[in-house]
MDTraj code that builds the backbone (N, CA, C; nanometers):
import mdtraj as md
import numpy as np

residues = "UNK UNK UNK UNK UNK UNK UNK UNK UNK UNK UNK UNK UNK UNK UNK UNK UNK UNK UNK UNK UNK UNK UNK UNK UNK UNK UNK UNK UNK UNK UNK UNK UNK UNK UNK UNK UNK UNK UNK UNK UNK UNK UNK UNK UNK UNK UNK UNK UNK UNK UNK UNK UNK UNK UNK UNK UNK UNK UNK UNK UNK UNK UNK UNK UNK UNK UNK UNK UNK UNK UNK UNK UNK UNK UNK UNK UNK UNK UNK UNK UNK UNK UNK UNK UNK UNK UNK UNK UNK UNK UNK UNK UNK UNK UNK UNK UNK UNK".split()
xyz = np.array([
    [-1.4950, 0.1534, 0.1479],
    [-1.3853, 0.1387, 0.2414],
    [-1.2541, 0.1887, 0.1827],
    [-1.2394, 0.1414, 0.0548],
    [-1.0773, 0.2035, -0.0075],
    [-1.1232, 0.3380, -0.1134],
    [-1.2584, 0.3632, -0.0523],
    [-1.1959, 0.4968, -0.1721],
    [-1.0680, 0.6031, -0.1716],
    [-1.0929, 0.6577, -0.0713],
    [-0.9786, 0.7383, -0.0360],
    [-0.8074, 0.6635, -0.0941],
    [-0.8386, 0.5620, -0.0700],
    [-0.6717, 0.5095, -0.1014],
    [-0.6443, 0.4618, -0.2175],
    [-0.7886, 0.4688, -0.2966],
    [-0.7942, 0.4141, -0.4313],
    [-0.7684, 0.5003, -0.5581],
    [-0.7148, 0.6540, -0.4855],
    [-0.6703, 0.7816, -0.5434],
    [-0.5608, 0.7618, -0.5939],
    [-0.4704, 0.6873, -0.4718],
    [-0.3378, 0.6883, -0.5336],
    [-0.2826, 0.5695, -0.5249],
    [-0.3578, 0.4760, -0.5117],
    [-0.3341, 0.3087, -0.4964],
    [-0.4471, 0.2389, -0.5796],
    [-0.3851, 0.1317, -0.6404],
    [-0.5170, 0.0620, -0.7217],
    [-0.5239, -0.0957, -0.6367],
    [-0.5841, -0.1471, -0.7024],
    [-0.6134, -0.3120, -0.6299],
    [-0.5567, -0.3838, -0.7952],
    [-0.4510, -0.4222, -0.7447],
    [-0.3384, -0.4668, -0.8236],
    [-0.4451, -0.6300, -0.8437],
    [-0.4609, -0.6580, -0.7861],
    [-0.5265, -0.8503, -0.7764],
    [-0.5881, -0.9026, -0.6497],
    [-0.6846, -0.9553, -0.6800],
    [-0.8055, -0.9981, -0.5387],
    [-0.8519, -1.1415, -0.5929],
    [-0.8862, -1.2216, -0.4833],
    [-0.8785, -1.3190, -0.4821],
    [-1.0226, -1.3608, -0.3649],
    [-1.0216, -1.4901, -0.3277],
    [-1.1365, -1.4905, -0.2060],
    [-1.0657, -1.4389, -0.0356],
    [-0.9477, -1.5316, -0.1014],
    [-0.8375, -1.5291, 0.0308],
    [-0.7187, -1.4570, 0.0116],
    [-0.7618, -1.3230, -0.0762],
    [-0.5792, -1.2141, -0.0658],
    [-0.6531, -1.0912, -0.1964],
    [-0.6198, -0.9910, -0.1371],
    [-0.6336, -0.8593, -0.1835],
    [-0.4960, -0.7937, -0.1900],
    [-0.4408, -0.7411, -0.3328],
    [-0.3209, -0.6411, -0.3473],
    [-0.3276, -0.5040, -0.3497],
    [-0.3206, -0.4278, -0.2821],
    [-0.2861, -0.2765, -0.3327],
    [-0.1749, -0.2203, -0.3479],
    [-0.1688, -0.1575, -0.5005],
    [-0.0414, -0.1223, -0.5188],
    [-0.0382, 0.0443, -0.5601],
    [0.0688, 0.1269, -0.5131],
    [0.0423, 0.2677, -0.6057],
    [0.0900, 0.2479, -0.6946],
    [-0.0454, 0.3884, -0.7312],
    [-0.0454, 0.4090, -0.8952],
    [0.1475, 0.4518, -0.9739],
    [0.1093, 0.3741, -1.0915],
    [0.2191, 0.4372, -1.1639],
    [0.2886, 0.5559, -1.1409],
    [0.1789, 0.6514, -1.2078],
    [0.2123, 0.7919, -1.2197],
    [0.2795, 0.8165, -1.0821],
    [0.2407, 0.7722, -0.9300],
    [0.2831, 0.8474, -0.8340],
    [0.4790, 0.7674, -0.7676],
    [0.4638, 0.6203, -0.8674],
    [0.5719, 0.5227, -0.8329],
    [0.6482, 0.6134, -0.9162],
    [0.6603, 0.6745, -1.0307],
    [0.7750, 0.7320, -1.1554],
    [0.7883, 0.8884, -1.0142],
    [0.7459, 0.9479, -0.9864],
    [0.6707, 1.0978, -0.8739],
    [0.8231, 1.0653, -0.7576],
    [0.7825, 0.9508, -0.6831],
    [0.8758, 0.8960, -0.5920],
    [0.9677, 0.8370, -0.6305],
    [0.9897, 0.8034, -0.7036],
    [1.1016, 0.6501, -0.7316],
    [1.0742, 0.5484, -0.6425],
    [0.9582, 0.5344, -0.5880],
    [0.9525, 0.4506, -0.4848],
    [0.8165, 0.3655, -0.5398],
    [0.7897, 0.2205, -0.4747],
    [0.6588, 0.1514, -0.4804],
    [0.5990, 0.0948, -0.3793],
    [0.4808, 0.1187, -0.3303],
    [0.4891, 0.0550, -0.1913],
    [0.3446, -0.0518, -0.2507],
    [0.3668, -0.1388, -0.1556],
    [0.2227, -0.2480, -0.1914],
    [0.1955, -0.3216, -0.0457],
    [0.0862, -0.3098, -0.0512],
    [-0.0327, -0.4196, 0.0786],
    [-0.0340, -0.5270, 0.0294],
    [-0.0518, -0.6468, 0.0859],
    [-0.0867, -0.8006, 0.0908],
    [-0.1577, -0.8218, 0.1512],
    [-0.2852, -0.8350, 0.1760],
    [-0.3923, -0.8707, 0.2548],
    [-0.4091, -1.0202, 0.2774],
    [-0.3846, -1.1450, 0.3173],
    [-0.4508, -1.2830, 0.3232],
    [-0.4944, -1.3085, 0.4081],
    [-0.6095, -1.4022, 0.4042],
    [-0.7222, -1.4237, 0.5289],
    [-0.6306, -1.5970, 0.5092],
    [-0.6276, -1.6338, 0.6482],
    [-0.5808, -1.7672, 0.6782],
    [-0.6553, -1.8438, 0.7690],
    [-0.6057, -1.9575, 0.8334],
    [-0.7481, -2.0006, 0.8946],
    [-0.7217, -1.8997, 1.0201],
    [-0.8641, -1.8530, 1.0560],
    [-0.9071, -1.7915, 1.1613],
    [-0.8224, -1.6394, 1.1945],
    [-0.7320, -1.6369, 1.0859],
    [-0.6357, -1.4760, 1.0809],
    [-0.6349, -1.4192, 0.9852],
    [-0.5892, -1.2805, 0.9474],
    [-0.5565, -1.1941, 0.8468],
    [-0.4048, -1.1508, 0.8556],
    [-0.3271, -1.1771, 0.7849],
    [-0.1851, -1.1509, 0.7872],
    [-0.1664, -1.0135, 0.6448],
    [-0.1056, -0.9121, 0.6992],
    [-0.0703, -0.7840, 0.6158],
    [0.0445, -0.7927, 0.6033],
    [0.0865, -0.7632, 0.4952],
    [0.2242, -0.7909, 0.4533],
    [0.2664, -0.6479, 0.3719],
    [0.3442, -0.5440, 0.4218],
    [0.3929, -0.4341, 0.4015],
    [0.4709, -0.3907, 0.3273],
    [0.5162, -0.3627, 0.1755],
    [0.6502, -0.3465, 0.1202],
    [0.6821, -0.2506, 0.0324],
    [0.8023, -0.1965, 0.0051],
    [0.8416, -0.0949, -0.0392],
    [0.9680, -0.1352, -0.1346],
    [0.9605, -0.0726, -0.2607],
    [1.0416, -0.1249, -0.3315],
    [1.1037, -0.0270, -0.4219],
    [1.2300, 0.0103, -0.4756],
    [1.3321, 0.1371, -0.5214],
    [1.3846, 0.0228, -0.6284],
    [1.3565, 0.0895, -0.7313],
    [1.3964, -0.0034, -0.9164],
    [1.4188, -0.1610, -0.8806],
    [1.5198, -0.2296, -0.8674],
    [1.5169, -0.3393, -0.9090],
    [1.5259, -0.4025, -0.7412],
    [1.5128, -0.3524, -0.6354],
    [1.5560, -0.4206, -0.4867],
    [1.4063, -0.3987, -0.4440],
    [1.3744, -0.4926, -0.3069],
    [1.2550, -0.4938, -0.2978],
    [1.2408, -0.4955, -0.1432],
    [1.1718, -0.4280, -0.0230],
    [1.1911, -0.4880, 0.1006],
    [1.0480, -0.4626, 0.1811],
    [1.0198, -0.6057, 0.1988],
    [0.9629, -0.5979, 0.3092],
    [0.9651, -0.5485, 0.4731],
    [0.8871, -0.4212, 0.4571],
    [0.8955, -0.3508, 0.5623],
    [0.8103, -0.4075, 0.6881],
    [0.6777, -0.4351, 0.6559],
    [0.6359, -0.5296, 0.7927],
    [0.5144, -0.6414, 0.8039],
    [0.5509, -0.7230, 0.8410],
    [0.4353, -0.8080, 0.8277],
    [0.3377, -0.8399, 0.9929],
    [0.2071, -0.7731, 0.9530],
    [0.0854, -0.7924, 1.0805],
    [0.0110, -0.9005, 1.1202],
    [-0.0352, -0.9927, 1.2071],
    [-0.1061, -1.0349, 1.1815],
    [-0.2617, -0.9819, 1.3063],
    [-0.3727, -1.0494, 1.2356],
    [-0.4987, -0.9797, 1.2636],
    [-0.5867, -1.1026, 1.3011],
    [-0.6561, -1.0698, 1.3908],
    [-0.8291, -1.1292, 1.4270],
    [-0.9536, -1.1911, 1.3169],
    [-0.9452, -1.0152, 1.2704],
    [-1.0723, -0.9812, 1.1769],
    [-1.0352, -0.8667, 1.1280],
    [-1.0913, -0.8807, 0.9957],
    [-1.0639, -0.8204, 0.9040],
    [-1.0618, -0.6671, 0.8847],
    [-1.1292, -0.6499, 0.9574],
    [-1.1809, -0.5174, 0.9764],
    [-1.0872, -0.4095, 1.0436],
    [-0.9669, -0.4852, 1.1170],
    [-0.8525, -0.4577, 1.2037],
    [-0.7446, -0.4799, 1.1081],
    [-0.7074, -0.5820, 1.0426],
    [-0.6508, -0.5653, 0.9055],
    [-0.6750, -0.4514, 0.8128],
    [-0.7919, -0.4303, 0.7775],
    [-0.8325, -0.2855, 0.6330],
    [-0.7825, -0.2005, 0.7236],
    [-0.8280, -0.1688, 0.8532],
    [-0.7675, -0.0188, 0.9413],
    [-0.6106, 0.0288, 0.9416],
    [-0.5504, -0.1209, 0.9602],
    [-0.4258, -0.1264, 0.9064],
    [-0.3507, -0.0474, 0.7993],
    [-0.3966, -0.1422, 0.6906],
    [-0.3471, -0.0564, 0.5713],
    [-0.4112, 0.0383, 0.5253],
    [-0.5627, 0.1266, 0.5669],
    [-0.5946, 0.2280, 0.5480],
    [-0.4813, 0.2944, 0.6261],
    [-0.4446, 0.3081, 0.7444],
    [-0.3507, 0.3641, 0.8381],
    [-0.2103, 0.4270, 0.7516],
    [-0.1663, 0.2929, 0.6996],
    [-0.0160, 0.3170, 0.6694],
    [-0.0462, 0.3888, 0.5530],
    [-0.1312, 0.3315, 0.4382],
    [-0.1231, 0.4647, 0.3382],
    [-0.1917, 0.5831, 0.3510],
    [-0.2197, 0.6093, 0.4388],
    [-0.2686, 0.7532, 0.4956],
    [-0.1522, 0.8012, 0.5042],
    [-0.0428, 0.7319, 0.5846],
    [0.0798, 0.7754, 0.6167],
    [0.1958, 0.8212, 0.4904],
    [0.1441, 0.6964, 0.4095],
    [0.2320, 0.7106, 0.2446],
    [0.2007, 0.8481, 0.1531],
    [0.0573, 0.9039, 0.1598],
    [-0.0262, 1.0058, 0.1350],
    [0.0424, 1.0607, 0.2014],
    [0.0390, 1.1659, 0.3639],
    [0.0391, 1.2354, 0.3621],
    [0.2251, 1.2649, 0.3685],
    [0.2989, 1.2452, 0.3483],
    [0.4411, 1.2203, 0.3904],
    [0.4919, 1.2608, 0.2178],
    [0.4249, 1.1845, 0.1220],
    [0.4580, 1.2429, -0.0172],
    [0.3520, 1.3224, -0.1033],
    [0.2528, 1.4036, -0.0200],
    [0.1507, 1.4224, -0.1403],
    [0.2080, 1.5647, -0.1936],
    [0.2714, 1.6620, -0.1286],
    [0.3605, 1.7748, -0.2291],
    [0.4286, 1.7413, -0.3465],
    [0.5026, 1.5740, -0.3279],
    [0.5038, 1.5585, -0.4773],
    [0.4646, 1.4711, -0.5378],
    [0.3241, 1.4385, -0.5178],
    [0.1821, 1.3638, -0.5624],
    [0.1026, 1.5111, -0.6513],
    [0.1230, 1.5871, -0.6011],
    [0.0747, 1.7438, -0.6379],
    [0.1225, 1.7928, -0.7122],
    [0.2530, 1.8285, -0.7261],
    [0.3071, 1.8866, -0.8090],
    [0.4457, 1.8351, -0.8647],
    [0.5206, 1.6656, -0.8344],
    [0.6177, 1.6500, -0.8954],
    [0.7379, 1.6747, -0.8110],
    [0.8755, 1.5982, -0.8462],
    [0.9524, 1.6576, -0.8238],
    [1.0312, 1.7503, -0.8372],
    [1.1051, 1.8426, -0.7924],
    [1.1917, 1.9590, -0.8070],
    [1.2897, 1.9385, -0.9111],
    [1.3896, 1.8723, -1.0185],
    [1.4696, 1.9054, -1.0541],
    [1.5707, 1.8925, -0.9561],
    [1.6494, 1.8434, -0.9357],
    [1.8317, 1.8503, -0.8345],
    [1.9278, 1.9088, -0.9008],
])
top = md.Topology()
chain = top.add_chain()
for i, resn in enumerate(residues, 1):
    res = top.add_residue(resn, chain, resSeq=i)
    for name in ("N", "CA", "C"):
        top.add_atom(name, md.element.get_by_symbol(name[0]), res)
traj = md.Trajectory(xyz[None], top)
């Protein structure tokens, strides 16, 4: 299910009831940016918790909640598809120099 996202995101910490994905280093130093998933199963829901974070400030961009789980993973497969394809020129080759 996470291979694809497991390229440029790792599973920071898993649990019975909460899964983290966070990107990789190399691509957080690439962006200056960090983004991370929160996965928790609660009773009878899955709540996704969305965030993006620039050196020392941190913001939660959005929090989902879900049915089943399976509508949750689509989720955050979704958004970092979006994180992928929006920075992978400099996932590829770096930034330019300013």
């Amino acid at each position: 299910m996470w291979k694809e996202a497991l390229e440029y995101f790792y599973l920071e910490q898993e649990t019975d009831s909460m899964s983290c994905f966070r990107l990789k280093d190399r691509y957080v130093n690439t962006i200056n940016q960090n983004f991370r998933f929160l996965l928790t199963s609660q009773t009878e829901q899955y709540v996704v918790y969305y965030s993006c974070s620039k050196k020392n400030s941190s913001l939660v961009v959005s929090k989902k909640e879900f049915k089943d789980r399976e509508k949750a993973e689509l989720y955050i497969r979704l958004e970092i598809n979006e994180i992928i394809r929006k920075n992978l020129i400099y996932f590829v080759f770096g930034r330019v120099n300013e």
